[in-house]
C-alpha positions in Angstrom: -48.9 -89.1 66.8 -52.9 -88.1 66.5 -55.1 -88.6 63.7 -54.5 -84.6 62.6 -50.8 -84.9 62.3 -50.7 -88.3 60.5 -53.5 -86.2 57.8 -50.9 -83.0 57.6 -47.9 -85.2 56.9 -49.7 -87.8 54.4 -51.0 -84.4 52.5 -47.6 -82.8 52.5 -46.0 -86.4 51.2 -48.8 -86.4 48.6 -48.2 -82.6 47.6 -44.6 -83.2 47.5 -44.9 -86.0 45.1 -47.2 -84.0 42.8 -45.0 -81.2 42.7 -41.7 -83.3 42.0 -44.0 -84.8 39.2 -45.0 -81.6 37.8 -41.6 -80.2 38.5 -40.3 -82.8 36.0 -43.1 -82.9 33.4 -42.5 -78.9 33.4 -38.4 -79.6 33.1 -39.5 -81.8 29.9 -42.3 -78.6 28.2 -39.2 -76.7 28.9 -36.6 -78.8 26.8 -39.0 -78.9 23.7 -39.5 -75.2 23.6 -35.9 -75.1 23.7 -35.4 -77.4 20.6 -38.7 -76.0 19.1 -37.2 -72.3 19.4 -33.7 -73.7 17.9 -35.5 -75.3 14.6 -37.4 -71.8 14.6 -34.3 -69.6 14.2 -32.7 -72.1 11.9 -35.6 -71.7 9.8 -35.6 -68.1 10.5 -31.7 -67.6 9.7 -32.4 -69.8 5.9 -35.2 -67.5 5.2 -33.1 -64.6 5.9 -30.2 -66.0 4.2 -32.8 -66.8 1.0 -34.2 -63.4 1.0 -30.9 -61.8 0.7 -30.1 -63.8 -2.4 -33.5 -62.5 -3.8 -32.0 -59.0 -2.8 -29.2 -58.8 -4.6 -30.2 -59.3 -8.0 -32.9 -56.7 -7.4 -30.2 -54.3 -6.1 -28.2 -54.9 -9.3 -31.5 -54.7 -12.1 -32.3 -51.6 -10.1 -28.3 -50.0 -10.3 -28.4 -50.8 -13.9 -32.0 -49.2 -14.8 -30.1 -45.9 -12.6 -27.2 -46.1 -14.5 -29.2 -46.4 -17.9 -31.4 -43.7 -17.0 -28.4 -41.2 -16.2 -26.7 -42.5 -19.3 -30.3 -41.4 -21.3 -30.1 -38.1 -19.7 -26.4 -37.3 -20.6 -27.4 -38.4 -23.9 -30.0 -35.4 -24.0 -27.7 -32.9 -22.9 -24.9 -33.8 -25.6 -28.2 -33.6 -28.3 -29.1 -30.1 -26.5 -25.3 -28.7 -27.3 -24.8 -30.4 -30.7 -28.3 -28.3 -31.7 -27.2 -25.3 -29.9 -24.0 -25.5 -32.0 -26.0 -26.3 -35.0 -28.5 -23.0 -34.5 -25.6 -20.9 -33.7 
């Protein structure tokens, strides 16, 4: 073998060796995301589970003020036809 191939196959050896290096420090960066991404949506699904026991009570205060507000109006009209009655 010459001088040029023994230089072509110690750069390919070299390259070879960085890449299965980077191939395995990239497998690693990889893996973290992965549990990173996994501690993310568990944090993600409490938040969503927290909000929606905010939610509700707020849903319930609000049917109430609905219900109290109808019961308000129905009050009115009753007060309308007792005067009515009262005028006639």
């Amino acid at each position: 073998m010459d001088l040029t191939q023994i230089v072509l196959l110690s750069i390919i050896i070299i390259l070879s060796i960085f890449l299965v290096i980077l191939g395995v420090q990239l497998y690693f960066v990889l893996r973290d995301l992965r549990l990173s991404l996994k501690r993310m949506n568990h944090f993600f699904d409490e938040a969503n589970q927290l909000v929606d026991e905010v939610k509700k009570p707020i849903a319930k205060a609000g049917t109430l003020v609905t219900a109290l507000t109808t019961g308000a109006g129905i009050v009115n009209i009753l007060k309308g036809f007792k005067e009515r009655k009262k005028n006639e």
